[in-house]
Structures are given as structure tokens and as C-alpha cells.
N, C-alpha and C positions, 0 to 999 in steps of 0.2 A: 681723276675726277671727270664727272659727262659733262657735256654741255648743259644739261638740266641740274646740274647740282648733286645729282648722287653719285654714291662710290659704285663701282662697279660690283657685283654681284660674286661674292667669295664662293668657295667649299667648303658646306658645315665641316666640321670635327665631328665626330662619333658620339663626344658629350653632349653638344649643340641636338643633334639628333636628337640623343633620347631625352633630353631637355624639353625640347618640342614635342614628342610625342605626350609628355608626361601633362603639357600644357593641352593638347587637343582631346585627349579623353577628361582631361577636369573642364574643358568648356564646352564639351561635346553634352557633358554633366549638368550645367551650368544652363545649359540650352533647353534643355528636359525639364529642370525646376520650373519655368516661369509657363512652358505651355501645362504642366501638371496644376501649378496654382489656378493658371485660368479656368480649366476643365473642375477644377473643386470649389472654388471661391464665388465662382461669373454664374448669372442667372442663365439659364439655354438660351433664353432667348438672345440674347447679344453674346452668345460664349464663342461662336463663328467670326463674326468682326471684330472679337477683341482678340479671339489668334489671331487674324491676319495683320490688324496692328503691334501687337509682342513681334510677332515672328518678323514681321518687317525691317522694325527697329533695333531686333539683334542682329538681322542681318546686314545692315548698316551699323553697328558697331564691329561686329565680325570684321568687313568688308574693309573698314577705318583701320583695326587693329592689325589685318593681315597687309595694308598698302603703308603702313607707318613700320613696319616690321621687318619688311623688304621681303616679305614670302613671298618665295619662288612658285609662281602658279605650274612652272613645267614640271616641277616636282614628281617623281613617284609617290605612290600610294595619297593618301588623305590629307590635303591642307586645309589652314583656314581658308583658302578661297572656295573649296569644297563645302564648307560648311554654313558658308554664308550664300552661298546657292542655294544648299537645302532647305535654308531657311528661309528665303528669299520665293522657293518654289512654295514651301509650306502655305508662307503668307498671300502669295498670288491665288493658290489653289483655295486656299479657307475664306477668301474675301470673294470670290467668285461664287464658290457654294450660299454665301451668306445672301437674307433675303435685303434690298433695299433700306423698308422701314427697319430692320435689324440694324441698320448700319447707322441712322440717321438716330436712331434711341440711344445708340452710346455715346454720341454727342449731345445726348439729352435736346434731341430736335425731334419735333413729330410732321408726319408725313401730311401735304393738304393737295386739295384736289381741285 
């Protein structure tokens, strides 16, 4: 045991493995469903700030899930930490494009002068 409380960090098993893979393409999935709903359900006008908050938000669930899971960030190939980057990128990049008063209407607030 660390000083900090956790165990030291093992060697998957081979099962463990494709376990985890099996879990990163169903939330890779899973990541996809909620920016697709936005893009069909969201009026355009706020469909930019409402990615960037979805995409945010899973990427703080992501983030939660892979730091409560003990994923290994040095990992080869694709972890959750990977995909809560991308998401995290997504969100940064779609809140940046978005306009102001766009952001300020999905909190049902209007812009004054």
C-alpha cells in the first residue's frame, strides 16, 4: 500500500485487456450518441454551446471513471484518459467557436448593453 492509500498498480491479464478494450469502443459509442442527439434535437442556434457543455461533462465523467479505475495513462494505444482529452478538446474547441449571446440563451439569459 502507498502512502496515499492505493495499491500499487498491477499487470493486466490478457482478459483484463480485452475487457477494457471491449469497454472503450462501447463508451467511445456512448460518446457519439449524446453529441449526435445534440446535433438533431438543439435549435443551431445554441447547438455550439450545448456541445461544448455535453462534451465537457463527459469528459469529466470520462476523467472520474478512468481516475477511479486506476487507468494506467502510460498505457499503450487508447485509454480512457485519451478519450476524455478528446472530449475535453471537443468541448473547449466548440465553446470557443460558439457566439457569446449563443451561450448566454441556453441559460435562457439575454445579452444587454
Amino acid at each position: 500500500m502507498s502512502v496515499f492509500g492505493h495499491e500499487p498498480r498491477r499487470h493486466a491479464k490478457p482478459s483484463e485487456v480485452e475487457n477494457s478494450r471491449v469497454r472503450l469502443r462501447v463508451l467511445f459509442i456512448l460518446g457519439a450518441l449524446p453529441a449526435a442527439a445534440v446535433a438533431l434535437l438543439v435549435p443551431a442556434a445554441i447547438a455550439m454551446p450545448t456541445a461544448s457543455l455535453v462534451s465537457m461533462l463527459l469528459a469529466a465523467c470520462v476523467a472520474t471513471y478512468a481516475y477511479r479505475a486506476r487507468v494506467n495513462y502510460h498505457a499503450k494505444g487508447l485509454t480512457f484518459w485519451d478519450l476524455a482529452g478528446m472530449l475535453a478538446f471537443i468541448g473547449i474547441s466548440a465553446g470557443a467557436m460558439s457566439e457569446p449571446a449563443a451561450a448566454l440563451e441556453l441559460f435562457g439569459m439575454t445579452a444587454t448593453k
